[in-house]
C-alpha positions in Angstrom: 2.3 -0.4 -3.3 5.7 -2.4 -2.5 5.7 -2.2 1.4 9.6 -0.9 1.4 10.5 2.7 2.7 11.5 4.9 -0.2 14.5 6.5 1.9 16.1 3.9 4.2 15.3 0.7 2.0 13.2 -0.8 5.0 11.2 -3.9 4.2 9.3 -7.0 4.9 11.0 -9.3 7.3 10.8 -13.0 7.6 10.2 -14.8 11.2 9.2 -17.2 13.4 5.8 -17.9 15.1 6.8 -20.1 17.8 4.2 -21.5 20.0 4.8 -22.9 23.3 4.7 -26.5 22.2 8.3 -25.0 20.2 6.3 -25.3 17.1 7.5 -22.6 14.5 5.6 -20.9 11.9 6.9 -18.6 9.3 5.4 -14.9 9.6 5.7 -11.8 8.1 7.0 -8.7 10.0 5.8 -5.2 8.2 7.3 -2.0 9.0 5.7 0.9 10.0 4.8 2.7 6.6 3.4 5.9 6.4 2.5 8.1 2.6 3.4 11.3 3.1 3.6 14.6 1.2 7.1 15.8 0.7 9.4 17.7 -1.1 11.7 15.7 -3.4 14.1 17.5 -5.9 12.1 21.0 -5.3 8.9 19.4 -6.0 6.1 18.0 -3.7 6.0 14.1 -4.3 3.6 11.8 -1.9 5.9 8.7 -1.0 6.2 5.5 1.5 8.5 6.6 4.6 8.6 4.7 7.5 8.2 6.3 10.9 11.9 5.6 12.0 12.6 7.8 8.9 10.7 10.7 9.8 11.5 10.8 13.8 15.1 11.3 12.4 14.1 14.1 10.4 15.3 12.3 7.1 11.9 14.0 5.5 11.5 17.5 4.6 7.6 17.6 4.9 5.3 19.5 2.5 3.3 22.7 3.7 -0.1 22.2 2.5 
């Protein structure tokens, strides 16, 4: 599973681990994935959202 929200495009981000000495250390930042059934096209389809994604309501949600 590619960690990248299948509505907004959302992915991994690169950053900085930076101790206190100022030494920096590449890390990766994940978003907040979540599988979830929905309905895409008039059928139900489970797919990556993140949670920005559904507070906004960008998800109609599958009864099950």
């Amino acid at each position: 599973m590619a960690r990248v929200c299948e509505i907004c495009g959302k992915g991994v981000h690169i950053a900085n681990n930076v101790s206190h000495a100022n030494n920096r250390l590449k890390k990766r930042q994940y978003p907040n994935l979540q599988r979830v059934r929905a309905i895409v096209n008039g059928k139900v389809k489970r797919i990556t959202v993140c949670t920005s994604c559904l507070k906004k309501g960008k998800v109609k949600k599958a009864v099950s």
